[in-house]
C-alpha positions in Angstrom: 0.0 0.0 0.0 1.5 3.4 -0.8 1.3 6.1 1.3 -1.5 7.9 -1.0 -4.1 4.8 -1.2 -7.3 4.6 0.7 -6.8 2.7 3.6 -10.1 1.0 4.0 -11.9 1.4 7.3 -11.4 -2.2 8.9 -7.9 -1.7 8.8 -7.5 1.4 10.8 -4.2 1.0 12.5 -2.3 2.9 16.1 -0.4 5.7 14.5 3.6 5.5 14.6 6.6 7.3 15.1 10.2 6.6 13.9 14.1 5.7 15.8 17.0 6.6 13.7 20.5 7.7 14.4 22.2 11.0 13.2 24.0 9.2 11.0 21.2 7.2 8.9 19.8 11.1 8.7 22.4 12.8 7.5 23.5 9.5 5.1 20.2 8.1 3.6 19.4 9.3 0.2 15.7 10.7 -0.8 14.9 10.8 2.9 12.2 13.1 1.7 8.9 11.4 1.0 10.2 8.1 2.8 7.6 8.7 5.6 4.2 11.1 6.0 4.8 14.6 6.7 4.7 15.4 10.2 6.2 12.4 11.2 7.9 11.7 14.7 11.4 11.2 14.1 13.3 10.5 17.5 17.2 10.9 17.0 19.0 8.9 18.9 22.3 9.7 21.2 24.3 7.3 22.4 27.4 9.3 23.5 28.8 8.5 19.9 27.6 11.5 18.2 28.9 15.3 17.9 26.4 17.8 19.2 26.7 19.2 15.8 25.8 15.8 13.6 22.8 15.9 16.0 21.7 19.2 14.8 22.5 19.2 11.4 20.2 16.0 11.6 17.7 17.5 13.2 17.7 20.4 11.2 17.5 17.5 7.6 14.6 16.1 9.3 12.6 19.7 9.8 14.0 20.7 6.2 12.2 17.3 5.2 9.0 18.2 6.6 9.2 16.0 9.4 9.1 16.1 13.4 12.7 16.0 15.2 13.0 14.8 18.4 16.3 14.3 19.5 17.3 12.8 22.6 18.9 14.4 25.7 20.5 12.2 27.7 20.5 14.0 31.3 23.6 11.9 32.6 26.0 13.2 29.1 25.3 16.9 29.9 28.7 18.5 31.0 27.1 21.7 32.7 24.4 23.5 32.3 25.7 26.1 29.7 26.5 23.2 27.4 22.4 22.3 27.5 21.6 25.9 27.4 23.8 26.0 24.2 22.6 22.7 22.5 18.8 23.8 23.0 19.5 27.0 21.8 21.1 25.2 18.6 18.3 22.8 18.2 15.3 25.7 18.5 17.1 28.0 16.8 18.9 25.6 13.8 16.4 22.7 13.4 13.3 24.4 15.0 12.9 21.7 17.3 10.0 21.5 19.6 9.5 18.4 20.7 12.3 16.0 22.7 12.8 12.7 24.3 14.5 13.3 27.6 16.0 10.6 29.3 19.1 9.7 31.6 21.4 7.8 30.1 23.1 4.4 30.3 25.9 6.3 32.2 27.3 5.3 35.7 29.3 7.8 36.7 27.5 11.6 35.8 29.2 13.6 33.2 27.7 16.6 35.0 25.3 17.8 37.0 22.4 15.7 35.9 21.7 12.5 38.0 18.5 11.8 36.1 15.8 13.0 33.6 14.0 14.5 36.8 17.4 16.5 37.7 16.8 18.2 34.3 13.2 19.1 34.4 13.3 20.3 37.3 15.6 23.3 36.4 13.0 24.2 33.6 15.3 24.7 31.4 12.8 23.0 28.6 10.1 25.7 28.8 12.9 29.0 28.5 14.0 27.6 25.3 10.2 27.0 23.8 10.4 23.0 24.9 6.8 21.9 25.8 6.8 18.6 24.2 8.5 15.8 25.9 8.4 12.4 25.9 10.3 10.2 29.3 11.2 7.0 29.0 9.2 3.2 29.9 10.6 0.2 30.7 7.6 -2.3 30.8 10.0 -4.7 31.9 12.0 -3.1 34.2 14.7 -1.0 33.9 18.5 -2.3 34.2 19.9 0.6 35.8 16.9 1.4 38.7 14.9 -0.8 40.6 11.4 -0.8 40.2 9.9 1.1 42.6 11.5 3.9 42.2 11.0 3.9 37.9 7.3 3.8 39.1 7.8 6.6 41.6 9.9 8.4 39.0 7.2 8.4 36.5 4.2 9.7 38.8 6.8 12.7 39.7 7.0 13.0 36.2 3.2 12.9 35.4 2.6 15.5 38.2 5.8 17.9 37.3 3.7 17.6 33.5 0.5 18.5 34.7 1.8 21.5 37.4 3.7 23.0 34.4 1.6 22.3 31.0 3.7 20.2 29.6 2.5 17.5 26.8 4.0 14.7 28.0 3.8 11.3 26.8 6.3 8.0 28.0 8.1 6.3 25.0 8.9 2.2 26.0 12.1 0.4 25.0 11.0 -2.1 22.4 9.8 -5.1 23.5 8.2 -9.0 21.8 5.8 -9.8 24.5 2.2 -7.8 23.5 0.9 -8.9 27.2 3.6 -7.8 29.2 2.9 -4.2 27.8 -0.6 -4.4 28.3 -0.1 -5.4 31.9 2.6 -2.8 32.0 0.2 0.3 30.7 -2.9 -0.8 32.7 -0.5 -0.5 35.7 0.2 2.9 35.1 -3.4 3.5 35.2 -3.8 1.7 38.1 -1.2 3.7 39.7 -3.3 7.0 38.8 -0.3 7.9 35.7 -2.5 8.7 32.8 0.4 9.9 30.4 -0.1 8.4 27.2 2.1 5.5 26.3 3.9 4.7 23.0 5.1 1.8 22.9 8.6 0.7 21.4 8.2 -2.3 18.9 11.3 -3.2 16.4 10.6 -3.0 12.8 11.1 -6.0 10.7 14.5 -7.4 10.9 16.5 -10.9 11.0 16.2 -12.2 14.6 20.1 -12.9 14.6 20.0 -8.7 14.6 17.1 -8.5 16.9 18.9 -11.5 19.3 22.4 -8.6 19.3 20.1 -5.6 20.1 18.0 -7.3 22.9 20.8 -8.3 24.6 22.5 -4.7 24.3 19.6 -3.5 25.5 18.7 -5.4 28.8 15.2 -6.8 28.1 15.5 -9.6 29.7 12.3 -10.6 29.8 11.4 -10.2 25.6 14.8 -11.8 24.2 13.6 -15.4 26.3 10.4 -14.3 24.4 11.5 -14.1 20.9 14.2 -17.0 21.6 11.2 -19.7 21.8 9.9 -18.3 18.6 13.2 -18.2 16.9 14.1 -21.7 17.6 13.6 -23.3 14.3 15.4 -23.0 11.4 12.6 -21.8 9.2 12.0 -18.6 12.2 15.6 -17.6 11.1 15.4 -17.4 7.9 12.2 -15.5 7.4 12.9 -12.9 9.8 11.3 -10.9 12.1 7.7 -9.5 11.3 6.0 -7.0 14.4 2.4 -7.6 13.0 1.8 -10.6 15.4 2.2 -8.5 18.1 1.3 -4.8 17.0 -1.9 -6.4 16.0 -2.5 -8.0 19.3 -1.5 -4.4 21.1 -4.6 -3.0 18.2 -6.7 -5.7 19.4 -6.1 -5.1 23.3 -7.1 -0.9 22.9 -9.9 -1.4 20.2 -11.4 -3.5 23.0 -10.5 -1.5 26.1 -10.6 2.6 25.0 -9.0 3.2 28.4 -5.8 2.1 27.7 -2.8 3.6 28.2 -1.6 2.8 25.4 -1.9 5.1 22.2 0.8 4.5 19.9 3.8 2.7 18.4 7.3 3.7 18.1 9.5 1.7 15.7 13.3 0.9 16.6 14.0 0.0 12.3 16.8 -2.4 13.0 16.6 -3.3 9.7 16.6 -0.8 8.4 14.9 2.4 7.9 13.5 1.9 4.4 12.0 -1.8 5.7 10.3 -0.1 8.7 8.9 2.6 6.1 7.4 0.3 3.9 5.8 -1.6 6.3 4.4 1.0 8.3 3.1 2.5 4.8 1.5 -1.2 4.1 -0.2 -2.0 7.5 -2.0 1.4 7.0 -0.1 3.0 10.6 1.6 6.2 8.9 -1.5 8.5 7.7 -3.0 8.6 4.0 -5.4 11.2 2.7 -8.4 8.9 3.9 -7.4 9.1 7.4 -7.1 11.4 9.9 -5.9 11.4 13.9 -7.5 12.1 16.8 -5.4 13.8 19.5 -5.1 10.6 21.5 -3.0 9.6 18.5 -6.0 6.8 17.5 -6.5 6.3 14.0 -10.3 7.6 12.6 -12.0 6.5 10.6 -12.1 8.1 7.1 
């Protein structure tokens, strides 16, 4: 399905945004027109990347007619004139609006950042125009903090939101296991967190690539998942295809309109042109049939 075809109406799909480094940005040919306008591009930043690769592929992706959101990894901020100085570059540059702010898989502090919370708290975000933000989920725990404290993290986060009119939504590590996020998200709203979730899904891929990045990643939990369904020799050789369980996520909030969950965001490990394609095909990234509501829900044309 092209990204101009009708989608037809018993196939409305979650809406999705996009992963990609600053380097697939800046290096990918005809990035224009490879996903709808408007789209959610999250820019990645693993301590790897120059501040000014990270603004120069922010400032592709707005040129592109797409959304930037780069991270900001709290624990990898120096001082607090370099993050005044990289916000002002990514507002001013790239006309960013809209970031992921997170902590970082960092031990030891670069600066004076401890967590995401150390950084919204200076409100830093809303002098330099900032009033989008996504924080980050771990629906299966995070590697780095026990649980309780991610939980208590995210209901500081939820109130700090609501006290200062931020849009804030929480972003998930991808994950396999469709039931394990559902549990996850109605937990939040058990707990009284009613931040919309998007939830972190890799695109198609070969699970030998999906088996590496899993285990990078700490989910635990997911790689014993997809290693059951990956035993056989047939598994490995047709890859990796999301639908099983992005349908089953579908499924879960078509049936329950109080879910948590509102939305998919695609880690393309292989590749961003794959991801594309089948985002495009599955009827998640918009045509001219369909519109959005501002849960992020698909509606009906």
């Amino acid at each position: 399905m092209s990204h101009n075809s009708v989608l037809p109406k018993a196939r409305c799909r979650m809406a999705a945004s996009i992963e990609a480094t600053p380097r697939q940005v800046l290096e990918t040919d005809h990035l224009e027109g490879l996903f709808p306008p408007q789209t959610r591009v999250y820019l990645t930043d693993v301590g790897t990347t120059t501040p000014a690769d990270l603004i120069a592929a922010a400032r592709r992706l707005r040129l592109a007619g797409y959304t930037p959101v780069p991270h900001v990894a709290a624990r990898r901020i120096m001082s607090h004139a370099e993050l005044a100085d990289r916000l002002s570059r990514l507002t001013g540059e790239a006309g960013v609006d809209d970031l992921l702010v997170i902590a970082g898989s960092v031990e030891t502090p670069a600066g004076p950042f401890a967590s995401s919370m150390d950084l919204l708290r200076t409100g830093i975000l809303a002098r330099h125009g900032i009033t989008r933000i996504g924080v980050a989920g771990h629906p299966e725990g995070s590697p780095d903090i026990p649980t309780d404290e991610v939980a208590a993290a995210l209901a500081w986060k939820a109130a700090h939101a609501a006290q200062h009119g931020i849009e804030m939504r929480i972003v998930t590590q991808f994950g396999f296991d469709a039931e394990r996020y559902v549990a996850w998200a109605d937990g939040l709203r058990a707990a009284g967190i009613t931040l919309p979730v998007h939830v972190g899904v890799s695109g198609p891929a070969r699970i030998t690539t999906l088996l590496k990045y899993a285990a990078l990643c700490g989910v635990g939990p997911s790689l014993d998942f997809l290693k059951k369904r990956a035993g056989s020799v047939m598994a490995l050789a047709a890859g990796y295809s999301p639908e099983g369980l992005v349908q089953s996520i579908e499924a879960h909030v078509s049936a329950h309109p109080d879910c948590a969950i509102t939305q998919i965001h695609v880690f393309p490990f292989g590749g961003l042109r794959k991801s594309a394609e089948w985002l495009a095909e599955r009827g998640s990234w918009f045509s001219e049939a369909v519109a959005i509501d501002d849960t992020g829900h698909w509606l009906e044309a």
